[in-house]
N, C-alpha and C positions, 0 to 999 in steps of 0.2 A: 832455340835448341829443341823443345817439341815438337816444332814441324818439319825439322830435319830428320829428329827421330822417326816419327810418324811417315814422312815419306821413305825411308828407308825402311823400315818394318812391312812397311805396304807393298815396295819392288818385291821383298825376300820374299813373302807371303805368294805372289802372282808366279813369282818365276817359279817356288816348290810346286804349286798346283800344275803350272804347265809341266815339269817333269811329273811328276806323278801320272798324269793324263798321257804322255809318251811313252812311260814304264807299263803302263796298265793296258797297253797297245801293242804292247810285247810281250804280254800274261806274265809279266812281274808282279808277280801277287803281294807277298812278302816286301818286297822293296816300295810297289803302289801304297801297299799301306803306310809305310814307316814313312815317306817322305809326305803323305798328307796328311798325316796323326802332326807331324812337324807344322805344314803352312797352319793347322789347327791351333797349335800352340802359340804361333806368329798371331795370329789374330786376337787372341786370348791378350798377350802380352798388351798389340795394341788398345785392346781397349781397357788393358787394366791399368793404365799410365795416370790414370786419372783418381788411381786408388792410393793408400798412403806405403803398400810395403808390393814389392816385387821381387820376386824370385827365381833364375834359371840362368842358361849358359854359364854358368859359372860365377851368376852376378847375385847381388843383394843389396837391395835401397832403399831406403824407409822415404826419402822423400826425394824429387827430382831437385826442386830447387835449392835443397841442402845439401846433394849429392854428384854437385856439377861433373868432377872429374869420372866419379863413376860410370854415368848415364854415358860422356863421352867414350870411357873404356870400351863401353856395349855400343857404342853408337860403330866406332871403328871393326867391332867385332864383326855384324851384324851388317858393316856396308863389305868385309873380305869374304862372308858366306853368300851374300848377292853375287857379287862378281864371280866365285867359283861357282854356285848353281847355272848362273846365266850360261858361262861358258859348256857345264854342263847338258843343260840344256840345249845347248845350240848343237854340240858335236851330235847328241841324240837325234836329232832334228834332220840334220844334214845326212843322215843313211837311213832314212826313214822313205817307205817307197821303192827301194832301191835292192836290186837280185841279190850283190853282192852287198850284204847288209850288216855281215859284220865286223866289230872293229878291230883294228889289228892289234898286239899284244902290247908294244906300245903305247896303244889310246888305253888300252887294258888298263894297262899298269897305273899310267897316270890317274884315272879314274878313281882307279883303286885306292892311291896315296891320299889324292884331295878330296874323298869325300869322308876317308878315317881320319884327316886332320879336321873336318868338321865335324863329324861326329864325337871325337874326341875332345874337342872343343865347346862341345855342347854338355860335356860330362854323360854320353850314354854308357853305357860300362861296356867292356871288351867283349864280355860275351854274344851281349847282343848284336857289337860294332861288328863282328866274326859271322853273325849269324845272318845279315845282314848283306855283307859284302860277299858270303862266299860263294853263290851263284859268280862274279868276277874273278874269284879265283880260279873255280871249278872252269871257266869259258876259257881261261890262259891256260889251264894245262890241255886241253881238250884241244886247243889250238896245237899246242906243241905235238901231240898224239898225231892228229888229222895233217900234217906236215911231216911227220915222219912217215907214214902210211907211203904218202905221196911221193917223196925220197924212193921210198923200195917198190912204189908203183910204175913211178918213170925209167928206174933202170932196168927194172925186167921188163917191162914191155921194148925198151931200147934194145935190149938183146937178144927178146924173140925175135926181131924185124931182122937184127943181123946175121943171126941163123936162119932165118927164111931167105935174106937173101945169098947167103952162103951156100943153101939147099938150092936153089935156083941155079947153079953153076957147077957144083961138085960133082966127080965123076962118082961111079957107081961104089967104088971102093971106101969112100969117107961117108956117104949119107950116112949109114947105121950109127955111125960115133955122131954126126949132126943130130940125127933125129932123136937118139938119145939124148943129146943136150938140150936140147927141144921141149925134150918130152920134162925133164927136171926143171929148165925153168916156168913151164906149164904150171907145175906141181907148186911149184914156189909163189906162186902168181893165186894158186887156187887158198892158199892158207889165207892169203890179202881178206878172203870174203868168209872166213873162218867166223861165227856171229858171237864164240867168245872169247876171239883175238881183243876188240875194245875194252872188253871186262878186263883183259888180263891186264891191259897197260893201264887202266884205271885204279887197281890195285898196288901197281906197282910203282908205280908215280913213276916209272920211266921210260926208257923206251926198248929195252935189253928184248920181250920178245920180238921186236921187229929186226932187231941184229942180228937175233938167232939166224931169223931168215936167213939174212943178205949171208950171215956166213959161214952157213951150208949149201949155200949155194955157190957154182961154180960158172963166171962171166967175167969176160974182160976187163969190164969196168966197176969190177967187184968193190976195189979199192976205195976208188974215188964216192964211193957208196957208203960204204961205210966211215970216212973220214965225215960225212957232211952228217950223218946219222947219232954219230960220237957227241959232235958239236953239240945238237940238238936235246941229245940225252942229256950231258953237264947244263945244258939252258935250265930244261926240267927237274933236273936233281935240285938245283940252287933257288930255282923257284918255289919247290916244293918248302923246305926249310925257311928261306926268307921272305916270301914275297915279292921277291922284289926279280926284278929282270939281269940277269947274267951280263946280257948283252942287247944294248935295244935296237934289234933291228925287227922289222914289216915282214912275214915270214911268207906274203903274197907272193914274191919273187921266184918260190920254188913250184907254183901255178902255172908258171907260163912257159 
């Protein structure tokens, strides 16, 4: 039973440091510490097995070989945090190097669920568990933000092109009504680079000044604009409140 314990405590131990050492790769300061202050405690544990009382994750044991089922408790506990660090560690891993480096709201999300079901499982208190994860929150709505930008980025530039190519062919009678329209969705195009347009949807946890945009402004594809803008906003409202994902889709697709 001890050297199963022992090789388990040992996997958990190697796989936190290798994330910690990928977090700290990506100036996760906050999060580098917490997850090595952890394999520090793994190590502690293993070498204290040898002592008559133990104490943590949720456990307490005066002695292993009077404690069978307990030690086992922790043993199962302690082999579902390996397999969830690994796994974490691997997705980290696998966009590590890579332009396109971040993950999508989905990986977010998940992330976010399994590593508050171990930290909770480790009895850290909510505070901390909050203070902890919410760089992952803060990244999911930031995600949702940078997706709606993109939304009102691709239809106005869609619509100057068509008024330019509209300009291209019109006789002399309709430019002025063109070039005016031109000129508005210009306007509309120039708020995109407004530097405290982010601040404002950061406050607002939604996406309503980007709506404003799309409707005040005047294009064909107004609609279809603001239907997919909507969506986005209810994602982030529901996120904001629960955590948790409205709808899990990969918001890469509005990229391409």
């Amino acid at each position: 039973m001890s050297t199963v314990f022992n090789i388990v405590i040992a996997c958990a131990a190697v796989s936190l440091i290798v994330l910690g050492w990928t977090t700290g790769l990506k100036d996760q300061t906050a999060t580098t510490g917490a997850v090595l202050g952890f394999a520090v405690v793994l190590f502690l544990i293993l070498v204290g097995t040898r002592f008559k009382i133990v104490r943590g994750f949720g456990f307490h044991a005066e002695s292993w070989d009077q404690k069978q089922i307990e030690a086992a408790t922790l043993i199962e506990r302690l082999s579902a945090m390996t397999e969830t660090v690994s796994r974490n560690v691997a997705l980290i891993a696998s966009k590590l190097g890579l332009w396109d480096s971040g993950f999508s709201n989905p990986q977010l999300a998940d992330l976010l669920a399994t590593n508050n079901a171990i930290l909770g499982a480790s009895e850290v208190p909510k505070a901390t568990r909050d203070e902890l994860l919410g760089p992952v929150i803060n990244r999911i709505k930031i995600n949702y933000y940078n997706a709606g930008q993109q939304v009102v980025t691709k239809a106005l530039d869609n619509a100057m092109r068509n008024v330019d190519g509209e300009l291209r062919v019109a006789p002399e009678p309709e430019r002025a009504a063109l070039q005016a329209k031109h000129a508005a969705l210009s306007d509309a195009r120039q708020k995109l680079r407004d530097a405290a347009l982010f601040q404002r949807l950061t406050q607002a946890q939604n996406l309503e000044p980007l709506i404003a945009i799309i409707r005040l402004t005047d294009f064909s594809d107004k609609q279809s604009a603001l239907d997919t803008l909507r969506e986005l906003d209810e994602d982030v409202r529901y996120f904001a409140v629960n955590t948790k994902l409205r709808r899990s889709i990969d918001l890469t697709y509005l990229y391409r």
